[in-house]
Legacy VTK file of the C-alpha trace (Angstrom):
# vtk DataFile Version 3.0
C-alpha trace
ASCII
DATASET POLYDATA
POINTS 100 float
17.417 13.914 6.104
13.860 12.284 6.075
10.906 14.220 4.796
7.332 12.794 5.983
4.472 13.753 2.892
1.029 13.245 3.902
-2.367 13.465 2.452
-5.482 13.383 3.922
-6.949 10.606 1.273
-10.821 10.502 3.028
-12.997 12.364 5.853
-15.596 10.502 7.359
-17.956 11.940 9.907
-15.313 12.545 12.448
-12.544 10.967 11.626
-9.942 11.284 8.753
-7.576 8.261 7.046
-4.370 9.876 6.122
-1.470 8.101 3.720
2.182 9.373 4.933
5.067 8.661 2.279
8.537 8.521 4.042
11.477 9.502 1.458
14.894 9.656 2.976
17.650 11.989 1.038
21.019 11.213 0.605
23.172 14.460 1.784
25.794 13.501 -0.311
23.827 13.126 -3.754
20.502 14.859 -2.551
19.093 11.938 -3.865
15.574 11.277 -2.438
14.213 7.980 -2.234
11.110 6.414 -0.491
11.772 4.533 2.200
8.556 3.606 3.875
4.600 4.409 4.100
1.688 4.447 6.318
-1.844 4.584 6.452
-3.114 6.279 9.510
-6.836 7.530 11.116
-7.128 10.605 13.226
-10.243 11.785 15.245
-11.424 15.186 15.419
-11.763 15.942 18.847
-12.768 18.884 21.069
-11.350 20.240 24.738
-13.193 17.602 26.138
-12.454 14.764 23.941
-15.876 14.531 22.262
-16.064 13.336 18.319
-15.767 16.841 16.290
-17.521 16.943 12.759
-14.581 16.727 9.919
-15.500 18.583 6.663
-15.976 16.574 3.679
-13.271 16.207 1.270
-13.770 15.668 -2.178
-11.384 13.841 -4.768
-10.173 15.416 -7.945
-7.531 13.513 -9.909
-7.924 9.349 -10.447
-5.230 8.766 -7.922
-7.175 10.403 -5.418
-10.440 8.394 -6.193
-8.653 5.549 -6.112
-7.277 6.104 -2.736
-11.029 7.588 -1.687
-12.718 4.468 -2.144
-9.747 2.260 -0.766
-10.177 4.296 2.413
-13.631 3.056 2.699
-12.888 -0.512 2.228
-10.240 -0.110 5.094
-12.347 1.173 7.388
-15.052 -1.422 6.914
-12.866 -4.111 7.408
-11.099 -2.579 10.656
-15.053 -2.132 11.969
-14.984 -5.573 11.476
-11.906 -6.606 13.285
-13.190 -4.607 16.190
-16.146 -6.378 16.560
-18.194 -2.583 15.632
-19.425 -3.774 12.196
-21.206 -7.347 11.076
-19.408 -8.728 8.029
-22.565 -8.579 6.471
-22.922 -4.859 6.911
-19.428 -4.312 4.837
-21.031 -3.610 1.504
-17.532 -2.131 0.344
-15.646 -5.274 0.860
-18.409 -7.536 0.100
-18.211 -5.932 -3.442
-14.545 -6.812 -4.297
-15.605 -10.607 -4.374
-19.343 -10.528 -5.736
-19.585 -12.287 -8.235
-21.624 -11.085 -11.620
LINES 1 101
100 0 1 2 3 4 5 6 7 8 9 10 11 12 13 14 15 16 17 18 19 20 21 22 23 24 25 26 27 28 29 30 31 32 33 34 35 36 37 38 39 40 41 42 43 44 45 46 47 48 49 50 51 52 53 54 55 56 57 58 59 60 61 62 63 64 65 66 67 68 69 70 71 72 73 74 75 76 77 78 79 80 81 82 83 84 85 86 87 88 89 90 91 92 93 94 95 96 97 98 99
């Protein structure tokens, strides 16, 4: 048996990044035991395929903070790659190697 978990880890305007765990269970044992993850973005869209507004999600616990701001950082940097976002706009990523 393989169970998919997923959280929604943060909403941007229209769009949502969303971290899927993959645990596979032994039938024998009922052992579970994770076999795989992703990272994933879905768009809010409407009947006609237009951008929908997502609400705003706010984190609680440090693991969710943690994943929160990672989500941003991700995002920049696949703005980047797709040639929608300067390097020097990435204010997220440029902060991981500023120096002090």
């Amino acid at each position: 048996m393989v169970t998919l978990e997923a959280k929604v880890t943060r909403a941007f305007t229209s769009s949502m990044e969303v971290l899927v765990d993959v645990w596979v269970e032994n039938p024998v044992t009922a052992e579970k035991t994770k076999c795989n993850e992703a990272i994933l973005t879905f768009v809010a869209i409407d009947q006609n395929g237009a951008p929908l507004p997502v609400p705003e999600l706010v984190p609680e616990t440090d693991l969710e903070k943690k994943r929160f701001e990672g989500a941003l950082r991700r995002r920049q940097l696949s703005l980047i790659l797709a040639g929608r976002m300067k390097p020097g706009e990435a204010t997220e990523l440029k902060a991981l190697f500023a120096k002090d």
